[in-house]
Structures are given as structure tokens and as C-alpha cells.
N, C-alpha and C positions, 0 to 999 in steps of 0.2 A: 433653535438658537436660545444660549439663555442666559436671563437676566443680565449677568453678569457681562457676558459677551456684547450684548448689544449694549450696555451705559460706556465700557468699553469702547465701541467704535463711534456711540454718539459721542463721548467726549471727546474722543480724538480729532471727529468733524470738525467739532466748535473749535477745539485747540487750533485747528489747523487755520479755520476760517478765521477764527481771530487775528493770529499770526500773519494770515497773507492782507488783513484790513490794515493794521499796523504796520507794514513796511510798502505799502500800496503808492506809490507817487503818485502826483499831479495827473486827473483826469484827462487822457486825449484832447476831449472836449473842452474843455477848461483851457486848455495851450491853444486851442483853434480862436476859439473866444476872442482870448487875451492877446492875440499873435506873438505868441512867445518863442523865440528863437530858441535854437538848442546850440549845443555846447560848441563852436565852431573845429573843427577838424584840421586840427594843429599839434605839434607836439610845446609842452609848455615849460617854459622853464622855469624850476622852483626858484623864489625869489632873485629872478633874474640871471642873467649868465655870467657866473661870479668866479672870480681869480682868488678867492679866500670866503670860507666860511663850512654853511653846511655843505655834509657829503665828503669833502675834501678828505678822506680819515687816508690813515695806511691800507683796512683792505680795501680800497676802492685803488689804489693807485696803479694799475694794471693799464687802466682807461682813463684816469683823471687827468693825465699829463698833458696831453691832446686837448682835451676838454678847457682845459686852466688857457692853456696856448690861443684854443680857439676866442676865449671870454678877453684874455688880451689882446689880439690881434682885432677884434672888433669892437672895443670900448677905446682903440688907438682909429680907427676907422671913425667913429662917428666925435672924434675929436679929444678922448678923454687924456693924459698920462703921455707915458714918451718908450720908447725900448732899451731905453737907459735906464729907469727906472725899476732898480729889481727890491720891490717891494709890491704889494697889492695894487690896483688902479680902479678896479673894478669887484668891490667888494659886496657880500650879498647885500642886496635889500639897498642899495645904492643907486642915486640917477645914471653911475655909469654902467650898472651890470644893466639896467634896463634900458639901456640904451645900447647896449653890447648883442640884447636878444633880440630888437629891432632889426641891425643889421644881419644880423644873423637868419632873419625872419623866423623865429621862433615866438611864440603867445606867451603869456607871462602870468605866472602864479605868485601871489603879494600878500600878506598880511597890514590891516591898519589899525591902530588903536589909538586912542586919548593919552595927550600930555596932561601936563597940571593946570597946564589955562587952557585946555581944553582944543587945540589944535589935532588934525587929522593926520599921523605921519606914518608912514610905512616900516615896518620895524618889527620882527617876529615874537621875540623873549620877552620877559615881560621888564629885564633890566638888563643891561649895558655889558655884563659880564664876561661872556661870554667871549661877545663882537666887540670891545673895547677895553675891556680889563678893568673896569669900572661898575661897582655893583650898584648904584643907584638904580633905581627904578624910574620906565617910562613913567610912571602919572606921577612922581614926584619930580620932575626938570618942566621947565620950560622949554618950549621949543628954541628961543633965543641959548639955552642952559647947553643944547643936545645940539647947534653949531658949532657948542668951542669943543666935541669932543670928538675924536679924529676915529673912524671904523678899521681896527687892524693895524694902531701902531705897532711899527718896529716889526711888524711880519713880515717873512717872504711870500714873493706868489705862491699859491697853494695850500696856506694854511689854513688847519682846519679852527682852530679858535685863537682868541689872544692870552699868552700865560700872563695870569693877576701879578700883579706889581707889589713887589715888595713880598708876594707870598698870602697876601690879602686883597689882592685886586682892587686896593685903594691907589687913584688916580686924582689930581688936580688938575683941573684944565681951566679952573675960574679966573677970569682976568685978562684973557687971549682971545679974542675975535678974529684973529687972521687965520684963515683958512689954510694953514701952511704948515707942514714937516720938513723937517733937514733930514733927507736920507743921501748915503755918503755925502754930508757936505754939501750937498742942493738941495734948496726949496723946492718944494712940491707941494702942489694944492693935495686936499685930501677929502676924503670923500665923508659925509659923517649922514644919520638918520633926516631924511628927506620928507618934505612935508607933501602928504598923497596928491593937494594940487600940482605942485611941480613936478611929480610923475606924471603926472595924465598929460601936462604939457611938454614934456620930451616924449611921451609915447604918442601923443600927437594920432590915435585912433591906427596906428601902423600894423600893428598887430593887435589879435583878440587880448582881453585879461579874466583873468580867475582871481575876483579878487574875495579873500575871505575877511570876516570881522572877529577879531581875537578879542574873546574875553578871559581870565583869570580862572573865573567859575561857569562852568557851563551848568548848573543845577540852583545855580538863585537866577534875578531879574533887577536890575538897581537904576535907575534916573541916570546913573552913567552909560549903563546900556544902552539906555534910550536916547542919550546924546550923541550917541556913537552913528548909531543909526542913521538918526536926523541930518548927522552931519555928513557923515560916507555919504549915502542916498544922493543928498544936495548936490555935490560934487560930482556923482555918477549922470544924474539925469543932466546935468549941464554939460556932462561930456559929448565929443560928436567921436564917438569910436566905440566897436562893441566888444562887448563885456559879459561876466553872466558873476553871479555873487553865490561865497557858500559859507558854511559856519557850522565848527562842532557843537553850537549852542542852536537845537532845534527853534529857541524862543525869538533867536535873528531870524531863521528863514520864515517864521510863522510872523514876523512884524512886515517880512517883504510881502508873503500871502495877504496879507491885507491892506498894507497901502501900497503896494506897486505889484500888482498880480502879473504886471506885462514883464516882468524880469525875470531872467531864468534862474531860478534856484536849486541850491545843492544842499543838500544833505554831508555833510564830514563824518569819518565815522572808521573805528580801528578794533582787532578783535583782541577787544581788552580781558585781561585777566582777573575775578573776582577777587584772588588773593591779596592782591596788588596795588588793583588799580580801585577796588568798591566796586559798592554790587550796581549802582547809580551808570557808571561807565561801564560796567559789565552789560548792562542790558543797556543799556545804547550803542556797543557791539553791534546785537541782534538788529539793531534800526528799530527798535520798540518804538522810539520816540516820531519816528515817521509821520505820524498821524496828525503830529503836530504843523510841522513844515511842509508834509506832502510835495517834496523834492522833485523838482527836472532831472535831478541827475543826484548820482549817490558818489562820491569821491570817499575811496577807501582804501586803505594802509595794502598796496602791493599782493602781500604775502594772504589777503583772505578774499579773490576776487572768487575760488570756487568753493564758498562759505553759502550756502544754503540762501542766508539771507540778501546775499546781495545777489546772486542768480535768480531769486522769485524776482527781485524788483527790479532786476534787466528786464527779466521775461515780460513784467506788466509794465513795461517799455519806458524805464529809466536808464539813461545813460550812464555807462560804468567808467567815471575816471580812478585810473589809478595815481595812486602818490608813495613814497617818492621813489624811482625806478633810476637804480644808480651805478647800472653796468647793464651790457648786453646780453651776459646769463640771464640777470633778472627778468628782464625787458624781453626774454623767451620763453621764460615760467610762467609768469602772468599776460602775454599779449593776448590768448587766448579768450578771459576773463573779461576784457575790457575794452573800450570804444574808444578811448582818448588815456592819454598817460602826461603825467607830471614828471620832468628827470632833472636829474643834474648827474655831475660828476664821472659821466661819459659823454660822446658825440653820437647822438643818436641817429637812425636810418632815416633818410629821408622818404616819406612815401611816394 
């Protein structure tokens, strides 16, 4: 053999062995230790079972119709809205969609972040835009600010976003504390960004949740991160219902690795594009950053369950959720890949 040959297959070794230390999840043993649950075995639904937001697009509507139908017909079940009402009731990331996926018995996938006085509230984007036509941003409002603003004015059931007002998605709502729209002509309560306690308290431990911690930047570390933590956490471990937490910021699930090792944590994680997206989320792709958070489970973008990296770290016995699976083509492509799935925007099989 020579020289060359063999630096060849030793570098390869190392390459390889490094690679599989790096995306390596939480040791067996370490779960046993720690009696750490695993992911419970549900189907989940992304920020609740919602009559307006994400997913909702034109190609999904093959299966959303149902879907949308189902998210009303059980946010009317657990008391929400009326079937007179042809507007939204149950819009994403709302007390009613998660209380729509209760009935439903479906588990529930949520995002939380920090307002401006530093409250806990469930809310995916990082501003209003979107889901309300209003571009402020979460850590610039009050939570009191994020009452008067209504999720999915003037939409029909089904929509997938709210069109900005005026053409700039300037919006006032200052000055109005009643919880009320006039659609055709009737007051209706309306749904607006919920603070994470009173989620936990309408999900009432009914079903499992996945809840992730949204931050901005996943490549710094800031005292808001750290309050974020502190304070989700707080609220999690006072909860009596189970749960497991994930975050595309490996530096959240490595703050869970050290003060609450008994949680089950995830790893987030999408097969990003260098061009695109930087070389930073390119190789967080790969689950380089693994090492850091040493994940229960790897939750990853549908479309890369039979992606090398996330097959080595099933194999060394991480649980594969996928996100977000938004037809039952999909949901046929990837079930293979994966142990648990995140969907919206169709009615999935029951196991």
C-alpha cells in the first residue's frame, strides 16, 4: 500500500469519526441516569390546529379544506367562535387552535419568545406581519400592546397570511382593549398572541407538546437568551403535563444539557443552502453543532430525513421528528425516515 493510499484512508477514518462524534446524541446512559422521556408518539400539530395561517397556501389545497373544517369544527367543540362566523376562530398559535388540537387529540408544536417587558408568549415570526398586518415586532410591544391586536383581521377561514394594510402593513390598534371585531355586522371575540402560561393552562397536560425556543440569531448568545430560558423552563417545570423542548439554537438545548438534563431535548435543523442561507447554517445542516446540545431527538425539514446526517444520528438512537408534513404525498415520502412527524394543512392517518 502506499503512502499516499494509506494518509488517504486514515484521513478518511478521522473524517468519518469526527463526523459521527459531532452529530452523536445524548448517550443511552445518560437518558437512563436522568429518566428522560422520549418524544411521545403522536402526531403534532404545527402551532396548533389552525383555520388560518401557516401551510394554508394554494398548493396545499387539495387537503387543506378538511383540515381547515376539522380546526373549526373543534375550536367550536371546545367552546371557541360560532358557524356563523365566516372568518378565522382558530387561528395559528392561538388559545383556540390549541385547544382545537386537544379535541382533536393531536400533540402540539409551539414556538415562545420574549416581549418588551419581557413576558413569555407563543408567537412564531419575529413581528406581527404576517399574522396580523402589522409590522411591529414581538420584543418591541407589550404584552398588554399584543392584546389590542386582533390575529387575521378581515380574513376568511383558510387564509394563508394577512394582506398589509394600506400596502404597508401599517396597522393601529392603540387605544381598544376590547377583544372584539365586527364581522358582517357582529361582534366577535378575537383571537390575538397568547401568553405561554395560558396555553399550558387550556392544554391542561391533555396532550404531549414540542415546544421550541425562538431566537433571532442562532450564532450569538445575549442575556435575552438567557431570560428566555429561565423563564420558558420556569413555566415548563411547573407544568403537570408532558412535554419535550427543541431549538434551532444548539446554545438552548446545551443550557437544557446543564440545568435540567431530565428534559428531553431536540436538536432543529434544515438542509440549508451555503449560497443562501451562510456557511454558519450550512453546516448546522450537517448537525455539526450536535456536540453542543447532544439531542434526544433531531427534528428536521421533511424533505432531508434520508440525508446521511440525520440517518447516522437515528442509527445512534436519536429520534427523527419530521417538520412540517403538509399533505399525504409528503407524509409518504418521508414517513420512512422518521419516528414522529409535525403536519398541518391536511388530516392525517391515525395510527
Amino acid at each position: 500500500m502506499s503512502a499516499r493510499l494509506r494518509n488517504l484512508i486514515i484521513g478518511g477514518a478521522v473524517a468519518a469519526g469526527a463526523a459521527a462524534w459531532a452529530v452523536k446524541p445524548r448517550a443511552f446512559t445518560d437518558r437512563l441516569d436522568h429518566y428522560v422521556p422520549s418524544v411521545p408518539d403522536v402526531w403534532y400539530a404545527h402551532r396548533g390546529l389552525h383555520d388560518a395561517g401557516s401551510g394554508l397556501s394554494p398548493q396545499y389545497a387539495a387537503e387543506s379544506g378538511d383540515y381547515v373544517a376539522l380546526a373549526r369544527r373543534m375550536a367550536m367543540k371546545a367552546g371557541y367562535g360560532d358557524p356563523l362566523i365566516d372568518a378565522p376562530i382558530a387561528p395559528e398559535n392561538s388559545l383556540a387552535s390549541f385547544a382545537a388540537a386537544c379535541e382533536a387529540g393531536y400533540g402540539i408544536e409551539l414556538d415562545i419568545q420574549l416581549t418588551a417587558d419581557g413576558q413569555v408568549v407563543v408567537v412564531h415570526d419575529s413581528d406581527l406581519l404576517r399574522v396580523a398586518g402589522d409590522p411591529r415586532r414581538i420584543d418591541e410591544l407589550t404584552y398588554d400592546e399584543l392584546t389590542r391586536i386582533p390575529l387575521f383581521p378581515g380574513c376568511r377561514p383558510g387564509a394563508e397570511q394577512v394582506e398589509p394594510a394600506n400596502g404597508d402593513g401599517a396597522t393601529d390598534h392603540a387605544g381598544s382593549k376590547a377583544k372584539e371585531l365586527r364581522v358582517g355586522g357582529v361582534e366577535v371575540a378575537y383571537q390575538h398572541v397568547p401568553l405561554f402560561s395560558d396555553v399550558l393552562r387550556v392544554v391542561a397536560g391533555r396532550v404531549p407538546l414540542i415546544v421550541e425556543y425562538k431566537f433571532d440569531d442562532n450564532a450569538v448568545w445575549s442575556p435575552r437568551n438567557d431570560e428566555l430560558m429561565e423563564k420558558g423552563d420556569a413555566l415548563l417545570e411547573a407544568y403537570d403535563g408532558p412535554y419535550v423542548v427543541e431549538s434551532f439554537h444548539p446554545g438552548a438545548m446545551n443550557w437544557y444539557k446543564v440545568h435540567r438534563p431530565e428534559v428531553c431535548r431536540g436538536q432543529l435543523s434544515w438542509p440549508a443552502r451555503i449560497d443562501e442561507d451562510g456557511w454558519k447554517e450550512w453546516l448546522a445542516g450537517f448537525l455539526v453543532f450536535d456536540w453542543l446540545s447532544r439531542p434526544d431527538f433531531v427534528a428536521y425539514d421533511w424533505t432531508g430525513g434520508h440525508l446521511p446526517q440525520v440517518r447516522a444520528a437515528r442509527a445512534m438512537g436519536a429520534t427523527a421528528v419530521s417538520w412540517t408534513v403538509r399533505s399525504t404525498d409528503e407524509f409518504a415520502q418521508c414517513d420512512d425516515f422518521f419516528d414522529r412527524h409535525i403536519f398541518e394543512a391536511f388530516v392525517p392517518p391515525r395510527f
